[in-house]
C-alpha positions as CSV (number, residue, x, y, z in Angstrom):
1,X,-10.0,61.3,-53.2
2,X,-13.4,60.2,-52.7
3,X,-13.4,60.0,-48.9
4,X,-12.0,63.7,-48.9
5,X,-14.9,64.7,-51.0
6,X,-17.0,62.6,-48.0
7,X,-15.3,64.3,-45.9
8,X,-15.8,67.8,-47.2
9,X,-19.3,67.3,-48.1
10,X,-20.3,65.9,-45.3
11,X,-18.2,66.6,-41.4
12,X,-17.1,69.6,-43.5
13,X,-20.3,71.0,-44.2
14,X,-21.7,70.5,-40.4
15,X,-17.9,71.6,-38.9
16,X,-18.8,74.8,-41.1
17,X,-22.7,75.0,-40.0
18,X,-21.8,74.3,-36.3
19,X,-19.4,77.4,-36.6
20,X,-21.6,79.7,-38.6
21,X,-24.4,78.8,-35.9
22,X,-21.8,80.0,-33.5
23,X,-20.9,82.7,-34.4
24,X,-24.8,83.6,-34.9
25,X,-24.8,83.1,-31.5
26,X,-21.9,84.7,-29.9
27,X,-22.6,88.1,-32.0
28,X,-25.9,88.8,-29.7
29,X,-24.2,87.2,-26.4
30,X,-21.5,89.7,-26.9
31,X,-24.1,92.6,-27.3
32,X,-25.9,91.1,-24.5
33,X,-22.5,90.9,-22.5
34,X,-21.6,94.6,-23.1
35,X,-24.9,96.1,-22.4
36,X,-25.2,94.5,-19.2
37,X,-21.4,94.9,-17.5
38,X,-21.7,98.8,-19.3
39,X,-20.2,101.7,-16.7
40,X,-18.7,99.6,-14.3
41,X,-21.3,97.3,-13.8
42,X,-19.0,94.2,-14.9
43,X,-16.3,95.1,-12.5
44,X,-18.9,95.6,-9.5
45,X,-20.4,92.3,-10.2
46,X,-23.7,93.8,-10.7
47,X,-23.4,93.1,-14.9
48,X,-23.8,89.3,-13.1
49,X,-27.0,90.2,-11.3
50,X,-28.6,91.7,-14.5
51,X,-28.0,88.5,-16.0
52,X,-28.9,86.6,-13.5
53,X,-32.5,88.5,-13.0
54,X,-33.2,88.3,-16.7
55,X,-32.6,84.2,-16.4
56,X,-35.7,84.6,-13.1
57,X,-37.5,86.5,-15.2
58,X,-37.6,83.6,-17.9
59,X,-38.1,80.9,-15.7
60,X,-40.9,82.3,-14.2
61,X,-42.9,83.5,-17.4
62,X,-42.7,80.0,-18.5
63,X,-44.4,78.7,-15.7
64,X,-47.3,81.4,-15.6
65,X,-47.7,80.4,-19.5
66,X,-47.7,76.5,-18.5
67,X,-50.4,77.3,-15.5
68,X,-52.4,79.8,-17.6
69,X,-53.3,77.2,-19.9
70,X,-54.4,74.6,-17.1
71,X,-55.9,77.0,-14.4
72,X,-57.4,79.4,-16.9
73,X,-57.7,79.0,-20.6
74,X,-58.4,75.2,-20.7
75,X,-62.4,75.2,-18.8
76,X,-65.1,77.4,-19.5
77,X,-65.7,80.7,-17.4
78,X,-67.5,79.4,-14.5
79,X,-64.8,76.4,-13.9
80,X,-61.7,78.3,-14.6
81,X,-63.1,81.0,-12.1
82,X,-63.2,78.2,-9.5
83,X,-60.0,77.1,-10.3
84,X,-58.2,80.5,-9.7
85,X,-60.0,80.8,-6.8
86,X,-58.7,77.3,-5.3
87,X,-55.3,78.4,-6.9
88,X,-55.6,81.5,-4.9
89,X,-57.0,79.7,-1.6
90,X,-54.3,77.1,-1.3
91,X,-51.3,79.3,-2.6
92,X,-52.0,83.0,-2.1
93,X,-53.3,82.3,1.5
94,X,-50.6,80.2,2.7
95,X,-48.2,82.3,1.2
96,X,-49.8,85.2,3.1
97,X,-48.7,83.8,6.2
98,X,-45.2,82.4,4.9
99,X,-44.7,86.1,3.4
100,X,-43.7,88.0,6.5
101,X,-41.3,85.1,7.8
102,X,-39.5,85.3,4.4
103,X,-37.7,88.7,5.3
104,X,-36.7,88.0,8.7
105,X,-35.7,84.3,7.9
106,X,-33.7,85.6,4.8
107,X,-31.9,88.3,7.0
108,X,-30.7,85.9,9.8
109,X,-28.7,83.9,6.4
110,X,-26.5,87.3,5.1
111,X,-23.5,85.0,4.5
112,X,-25.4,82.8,2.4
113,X,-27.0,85.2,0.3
114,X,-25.6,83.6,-3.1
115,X,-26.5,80.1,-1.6
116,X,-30.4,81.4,-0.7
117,X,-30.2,83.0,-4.5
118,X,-29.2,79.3,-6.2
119,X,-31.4,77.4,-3.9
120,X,-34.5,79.2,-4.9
121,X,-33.4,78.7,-8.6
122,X,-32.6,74.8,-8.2
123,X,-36.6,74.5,-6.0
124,X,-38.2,76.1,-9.1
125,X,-36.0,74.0,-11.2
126,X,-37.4,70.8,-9.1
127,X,-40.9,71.9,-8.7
128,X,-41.4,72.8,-12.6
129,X,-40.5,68.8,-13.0
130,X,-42.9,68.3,-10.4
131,X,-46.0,70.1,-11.5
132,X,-45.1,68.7,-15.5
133,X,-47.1,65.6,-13.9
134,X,-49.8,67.3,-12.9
135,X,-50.5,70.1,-15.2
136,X,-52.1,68.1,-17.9
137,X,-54.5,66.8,-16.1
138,X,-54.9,69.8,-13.4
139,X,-55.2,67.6,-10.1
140,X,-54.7,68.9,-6.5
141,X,-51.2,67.8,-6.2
142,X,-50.2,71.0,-9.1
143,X,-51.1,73.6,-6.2
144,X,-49.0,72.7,-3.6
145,X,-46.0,72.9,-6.1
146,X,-47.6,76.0,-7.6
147,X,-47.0,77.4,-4.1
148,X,-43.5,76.3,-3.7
149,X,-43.0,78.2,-6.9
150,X,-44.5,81.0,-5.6
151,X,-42.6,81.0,-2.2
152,X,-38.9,80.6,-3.7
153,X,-39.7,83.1,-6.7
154,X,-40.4,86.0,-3.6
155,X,-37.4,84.6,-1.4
156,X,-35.5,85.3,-4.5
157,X,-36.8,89.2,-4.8
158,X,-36.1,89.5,-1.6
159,X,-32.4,88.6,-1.2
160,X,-31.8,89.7,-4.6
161,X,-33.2,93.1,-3.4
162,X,-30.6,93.0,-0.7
163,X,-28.1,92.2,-2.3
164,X,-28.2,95.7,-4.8
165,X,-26.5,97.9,-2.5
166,X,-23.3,95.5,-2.2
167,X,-23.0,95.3,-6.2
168,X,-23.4,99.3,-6.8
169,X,-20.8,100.9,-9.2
170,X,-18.7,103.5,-8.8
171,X,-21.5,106.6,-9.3
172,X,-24.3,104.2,-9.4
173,X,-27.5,105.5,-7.5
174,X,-29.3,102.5,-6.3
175,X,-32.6,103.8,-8.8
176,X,-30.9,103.4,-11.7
177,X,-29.1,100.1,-10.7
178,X,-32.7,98.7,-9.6
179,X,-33.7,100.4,-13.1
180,X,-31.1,98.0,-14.7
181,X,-32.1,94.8,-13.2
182,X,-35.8,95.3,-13.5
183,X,-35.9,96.4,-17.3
184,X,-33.3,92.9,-17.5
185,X,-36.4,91.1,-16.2
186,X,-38.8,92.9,-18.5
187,X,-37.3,92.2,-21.7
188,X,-36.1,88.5,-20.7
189,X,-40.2,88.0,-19.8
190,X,-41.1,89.2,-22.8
191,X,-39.0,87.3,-24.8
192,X,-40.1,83.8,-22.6
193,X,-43.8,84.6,-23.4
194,X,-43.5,83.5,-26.4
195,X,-41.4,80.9,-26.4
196,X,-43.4,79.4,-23.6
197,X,-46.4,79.7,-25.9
198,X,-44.5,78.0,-28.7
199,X,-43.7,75.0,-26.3
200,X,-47.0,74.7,-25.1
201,X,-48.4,73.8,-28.8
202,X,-46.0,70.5,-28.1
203,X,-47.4,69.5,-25.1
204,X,-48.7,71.5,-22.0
205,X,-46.1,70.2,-19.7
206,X,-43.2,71.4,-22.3
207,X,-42.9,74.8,-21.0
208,X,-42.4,73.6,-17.4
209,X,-39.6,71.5,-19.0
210,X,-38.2,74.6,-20.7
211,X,-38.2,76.3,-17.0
212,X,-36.7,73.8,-15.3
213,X,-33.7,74.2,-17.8
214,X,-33.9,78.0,-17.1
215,X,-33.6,77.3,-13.5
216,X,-30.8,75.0,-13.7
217,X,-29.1,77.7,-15.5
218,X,-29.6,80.2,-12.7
219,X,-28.4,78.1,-10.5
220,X,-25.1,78.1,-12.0
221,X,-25.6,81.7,-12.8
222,X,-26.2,82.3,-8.7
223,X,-22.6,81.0,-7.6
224,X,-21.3,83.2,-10.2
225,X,-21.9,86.4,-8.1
226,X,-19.0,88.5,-6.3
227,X,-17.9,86.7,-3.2
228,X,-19.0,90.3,-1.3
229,X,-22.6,89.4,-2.0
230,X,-22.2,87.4,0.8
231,X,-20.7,89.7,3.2
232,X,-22.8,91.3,6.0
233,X,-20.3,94.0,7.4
234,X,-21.5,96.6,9.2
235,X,-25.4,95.1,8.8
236,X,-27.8,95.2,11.6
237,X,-31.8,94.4,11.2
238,X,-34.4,97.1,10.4
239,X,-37.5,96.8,12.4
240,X,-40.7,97.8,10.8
241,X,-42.9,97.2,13.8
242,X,-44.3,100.3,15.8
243,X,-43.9,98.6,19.2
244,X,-40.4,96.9,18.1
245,X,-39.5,100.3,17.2
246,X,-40.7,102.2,20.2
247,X,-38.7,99.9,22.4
248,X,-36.0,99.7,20.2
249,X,-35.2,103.1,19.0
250,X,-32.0,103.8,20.2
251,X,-30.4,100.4,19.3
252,X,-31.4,99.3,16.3
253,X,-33.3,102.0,13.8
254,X,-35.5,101.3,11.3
255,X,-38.3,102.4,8.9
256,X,-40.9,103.6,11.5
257,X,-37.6,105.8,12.9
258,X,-35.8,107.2,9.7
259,X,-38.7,109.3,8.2
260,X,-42.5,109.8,7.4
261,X,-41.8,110.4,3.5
262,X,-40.1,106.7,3.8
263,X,-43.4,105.0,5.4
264,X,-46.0,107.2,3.5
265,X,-43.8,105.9,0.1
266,X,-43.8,102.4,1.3
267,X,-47.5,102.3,1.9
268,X,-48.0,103.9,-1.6
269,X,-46.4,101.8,-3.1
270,X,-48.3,99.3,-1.5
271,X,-51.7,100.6,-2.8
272,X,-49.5,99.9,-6.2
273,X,-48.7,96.9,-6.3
274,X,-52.4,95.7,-4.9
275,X,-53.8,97.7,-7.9
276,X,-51.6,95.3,-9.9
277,X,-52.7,92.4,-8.7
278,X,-56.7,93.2,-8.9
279,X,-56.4,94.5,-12.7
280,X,-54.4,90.9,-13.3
281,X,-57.2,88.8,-11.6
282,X,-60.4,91.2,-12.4
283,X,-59.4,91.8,-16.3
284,X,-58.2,88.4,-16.6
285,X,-61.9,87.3,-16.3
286,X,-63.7,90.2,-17.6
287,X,-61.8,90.1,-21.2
288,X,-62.8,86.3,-21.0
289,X,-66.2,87.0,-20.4
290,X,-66.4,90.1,-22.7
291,X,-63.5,90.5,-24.7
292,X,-62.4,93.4,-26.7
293,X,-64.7,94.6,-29.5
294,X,-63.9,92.1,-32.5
295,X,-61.5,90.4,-30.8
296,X,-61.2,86.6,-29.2
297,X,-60.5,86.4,-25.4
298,X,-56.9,85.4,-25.0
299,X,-55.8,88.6,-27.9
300,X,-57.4,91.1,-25.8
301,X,-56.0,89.8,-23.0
302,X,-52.7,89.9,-24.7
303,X,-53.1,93.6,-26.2
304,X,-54.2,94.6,-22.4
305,X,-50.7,92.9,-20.8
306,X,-48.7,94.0,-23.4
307,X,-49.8,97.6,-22.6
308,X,-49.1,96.8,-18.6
309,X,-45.5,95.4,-19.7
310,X,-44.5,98.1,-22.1
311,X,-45.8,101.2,-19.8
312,X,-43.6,98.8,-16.5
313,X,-40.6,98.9,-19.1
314,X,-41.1,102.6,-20.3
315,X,-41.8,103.8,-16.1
316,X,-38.0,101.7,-15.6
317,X,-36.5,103.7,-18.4
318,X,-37.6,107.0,-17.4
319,X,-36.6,106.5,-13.6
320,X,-32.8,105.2,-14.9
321,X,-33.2,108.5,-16.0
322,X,-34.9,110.4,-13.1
323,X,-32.5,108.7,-10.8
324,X,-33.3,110.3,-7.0
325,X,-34.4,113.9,-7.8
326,X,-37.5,114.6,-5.5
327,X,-38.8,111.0,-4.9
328,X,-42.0,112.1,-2.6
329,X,-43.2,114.4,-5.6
330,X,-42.4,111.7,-7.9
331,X,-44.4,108.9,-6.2
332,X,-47.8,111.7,-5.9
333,X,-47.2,112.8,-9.3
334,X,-47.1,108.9,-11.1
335,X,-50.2,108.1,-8.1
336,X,-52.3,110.8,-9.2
337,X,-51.9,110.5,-13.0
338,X,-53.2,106.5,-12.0
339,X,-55.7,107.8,-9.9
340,X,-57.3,109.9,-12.6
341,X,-56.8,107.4,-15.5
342,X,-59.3,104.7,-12.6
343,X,-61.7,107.3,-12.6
344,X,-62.0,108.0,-16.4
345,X,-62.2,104.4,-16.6
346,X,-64.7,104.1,-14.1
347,X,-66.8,106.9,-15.5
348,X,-66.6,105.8,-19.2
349,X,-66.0,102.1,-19.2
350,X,-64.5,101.0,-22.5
351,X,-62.1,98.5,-23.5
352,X,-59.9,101.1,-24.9
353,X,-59.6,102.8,-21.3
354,X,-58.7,99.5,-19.7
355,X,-56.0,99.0,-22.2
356,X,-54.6,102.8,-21.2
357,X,-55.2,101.8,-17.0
358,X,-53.0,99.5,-17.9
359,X,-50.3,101.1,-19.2
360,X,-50.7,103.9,-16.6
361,X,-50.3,101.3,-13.5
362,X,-47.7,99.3,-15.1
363,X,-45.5,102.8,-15.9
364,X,-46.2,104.4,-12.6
365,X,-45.9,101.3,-10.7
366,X,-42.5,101.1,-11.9
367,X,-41.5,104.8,-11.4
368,X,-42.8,104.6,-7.5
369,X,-40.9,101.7,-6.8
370,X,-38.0,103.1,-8.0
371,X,-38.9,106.3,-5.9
372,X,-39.3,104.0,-3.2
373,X,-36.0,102.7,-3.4
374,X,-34.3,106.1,-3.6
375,X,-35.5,107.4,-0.4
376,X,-34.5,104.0,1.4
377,X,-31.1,104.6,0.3
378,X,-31.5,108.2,1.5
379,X,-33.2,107.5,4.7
380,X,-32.3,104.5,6.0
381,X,-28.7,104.2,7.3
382,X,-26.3,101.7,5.6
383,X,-26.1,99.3,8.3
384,X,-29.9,98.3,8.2
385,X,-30.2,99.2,4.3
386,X,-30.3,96.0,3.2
387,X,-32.8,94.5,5.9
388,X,-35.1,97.7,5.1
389,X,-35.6,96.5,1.1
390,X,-35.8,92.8,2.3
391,X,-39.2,93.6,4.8
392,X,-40.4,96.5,2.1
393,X,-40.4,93.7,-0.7
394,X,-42.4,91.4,1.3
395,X,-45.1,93.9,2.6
396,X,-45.3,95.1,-1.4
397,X,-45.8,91.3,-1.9
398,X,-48.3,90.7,0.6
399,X,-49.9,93.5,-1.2
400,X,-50.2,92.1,-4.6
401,X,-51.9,88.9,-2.5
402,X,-54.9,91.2,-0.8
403,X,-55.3,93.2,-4.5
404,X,-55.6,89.8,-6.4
405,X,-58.1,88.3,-3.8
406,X,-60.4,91.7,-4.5
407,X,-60.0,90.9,-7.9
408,X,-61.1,87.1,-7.9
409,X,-64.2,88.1,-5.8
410,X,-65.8,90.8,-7.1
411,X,-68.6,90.6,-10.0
412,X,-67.7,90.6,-13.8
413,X,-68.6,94.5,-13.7
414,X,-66.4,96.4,-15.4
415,X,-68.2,100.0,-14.1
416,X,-67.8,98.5,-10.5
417,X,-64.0,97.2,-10.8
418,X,-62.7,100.1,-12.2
419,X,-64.2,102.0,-9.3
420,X,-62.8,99.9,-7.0
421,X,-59.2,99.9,-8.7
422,X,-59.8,103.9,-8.1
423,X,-60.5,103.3,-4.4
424,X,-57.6,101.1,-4.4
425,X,-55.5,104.1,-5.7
426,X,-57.2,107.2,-3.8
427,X,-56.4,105.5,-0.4
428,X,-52.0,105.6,-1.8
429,X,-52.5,108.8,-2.9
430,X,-53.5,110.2,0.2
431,X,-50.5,108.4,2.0
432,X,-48.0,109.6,-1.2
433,X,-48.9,113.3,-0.5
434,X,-48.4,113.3,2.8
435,X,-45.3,112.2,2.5
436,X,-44.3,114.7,-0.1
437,X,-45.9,117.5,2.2
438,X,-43.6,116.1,5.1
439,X,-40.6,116.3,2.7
440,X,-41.4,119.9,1.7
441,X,-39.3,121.5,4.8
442,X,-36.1,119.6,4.5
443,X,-35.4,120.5,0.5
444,X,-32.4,122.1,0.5
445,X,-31.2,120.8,3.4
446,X,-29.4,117.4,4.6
447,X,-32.5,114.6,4.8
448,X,-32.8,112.9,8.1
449,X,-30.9,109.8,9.1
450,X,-31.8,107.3,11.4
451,X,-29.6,107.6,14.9
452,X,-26.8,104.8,15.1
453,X,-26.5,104.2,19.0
């Protein structure tokens, strides 16, 4: 009698927590499960792809918390400024020249598109373990695998951009499943920041630890794609040289010979995502140096990202909803309303305004992307689809690089940066209306497609 009391008391109880812990847990899985294979997306495989996305999105969050506190928040102004700059000058550069191999390298593997996917999951996984060493006490050895990092993260956007088209569902336009995906990645970052923070109070190498498990996890996640992710039928390579494509028109098309609204987009987009990266570098400082009015440096550099992220998730919402209708006037209409909120914030400077730049870039950065990806998939025929979004995801990285580099060099002015984030923006604009006004004649009619010879 008394052992069964033991027993009940004791393996009983933690038999019955283990379940109720369980079932805790497989109540939001399920919700998780259902939201993400919704209309067709779990028989297309692309419920697998959301998951997968939102496991990168984790991983990587982590390891900007874990080198945020080392590069940045851990040295006074002057130092940390240094730092980013050597962070920048030994990762950023080379990755500048690694950027435009990535593409072509990637689109000479389609059959291994799933292996590329894991492998860049398992080298994150190995170099978060790698930089643990090093991030505590910040030595040379942590950029080099900062780097690493930074190459498999963009070899995974890129194949994983690829890979979209061959996971679309039954009605699916490819905006609103890019819309899926990237809000996946949104919310899973979010949710990581914190956490990540948490860790950190253990130790600073903690949330590298906490990535690495992430990573592993997408690894597994990777083979766990459809089999046709890997299939490169019918696929021939886009060619976004003017010389290549001059010489090459009539065998192999690409974006130079679809359409102008296509190139104009692209190079919007462009002037986008290099406004993102200056307001991350340039604001990042600035706060530090003069943070928001009764307010530390790292909360108003919190209440500044949180306004980039929720205007980025709120942009992906609204284009799920858009879907493809009139992409040209989209991407002027979301590079104009940017361009105006630089020059309010130019002309009256305030820490309120940088807060609402923020949120205008991160909603309309989102919304021309999406844009962007709609008239690919208009534009550019099937067989060279998939190489088109590989090379446009690297040139919109390469992008990012040149913005953040403006960013870590200019003065802590905050007149003089937002007038340079409105330069930044004017010169897309320009390209985003022309490509509207080269639109105009074919609505209503069947958009151009590229010539197959």
């Amino acid at each position: 009698m008394a052992a069964a009391r033991s027993s009940d008391d004791g393996s009983g109880r933690a038999r019955r927590a283990g379940r109720a812990v369980g079932r805790a847990l497989h109540l939001p899985a399920r919700g998780i499960r259902r939201a993400t294979h919704a209309h067709g997306a779990g028989e297309s495989g692309l419920g697998k792809l959301i998951e997968l996305h939102a496991v990168n999105g984790a991983g990587d969050m982590m390891i900007t918390v874990a080198l945020a506190s080392t590069v940045f928040f851990s040295v006074p102004t002057d130092e940390a400024r240094g730092r980013v700059a050597l962070y920048l000058l030994i990762t950023m550069a080379p990755f500048t020249l690694l950027a435009p191999v990535i593409g072509p390298l990637l689109d000479r593997l389609p059959h291994g598109r799933r292996a590329a996917m894991a492998g860049a999951m398992f080298a994150r996984a190995v170099l978060a373990v790698i930089m643990s060493g090093a991030v505590v006490t910040g030595g040379l050895r942590l950029y080099p695998a900062a780097l690493g990092v930074l190459v498999a993260s963009k070899a995974y956007g890129v194949v994983r951009s690829a890979v979209v088209p061959r996971l679309l569902p039954k009605g699916f336009s490819l905006v609103k499943a890019n819309s899926r995906v990237t809000l996946a990645g949104l919310l899973a970052t979010g949710a990581a920041a914190p956490i990540g923070g948490l860790l950190h109070l253990i130790g600073p190498q903690w949330p590298l630890y906490g990535a690495c498990a992430v990573f592993l996890g997408g690894t597994f996640f990777a083979f766990r794609l459809p089999h046709q992710v890997d299939s490169a039928k019918g696929e021939r390579r886009a060619r976004l040289s003017t010389h290549e494509a001059r010489r090459e028109r009539a065998r192999r098309p690409g974006l130079r010979t679809v359409s102008k609204p296509v190139l104009c987009g692209l190079w919007a987009n462009a002037a986008m995502r290099s406004l993102s990266g200056f307001l991350i570098f340039f604001l990042a400082f600035l706060l530090r140096e003069h943070p928001l009015p009764g307010q530390s440096a790292a909360v108003s550099l919190g209440i500044v990202g949180v306004s980039a992220g929720v205007g980025n998730a709120c942009g992906t919402a609204v284009g799920a909803w858009l879907r493809s209708r009139a992409p040209e006037a989209i991407v002027a209409a979301v590079l104009t309303l940017t361009l105006a909120a630089a020059i309010v914030a130019a002309l009256f400077f305030s820490g309120l305004l940088m807060a609402v730049l923020g949120a205008t870039a991160g909603f309309c950065q989102a919304l021309a992307k999406l844009s962007l990806d709609a008239m690919i998939q208009r534009d550019v025929p099937e067989e060279v689809r998939t190489s088109a979004f590989a090379r446009s995801e690297t040139l919109l990285q390469m992008a990012w690089v040149v913005g953040g580099a403006i960013g870590i060099s200019l003065p802590l002015n905050g007149v003089l940066g937002m007038s340079v984030a409105a330069t930044l923006v004017a010169a897309g604009t320009v390209m985003a209306y022309r490509g509207a006004l080269s639109a105009r004649p074919r609505q209503g009619g069947a958009p151009p497609r590229a010539r197959v010879a």
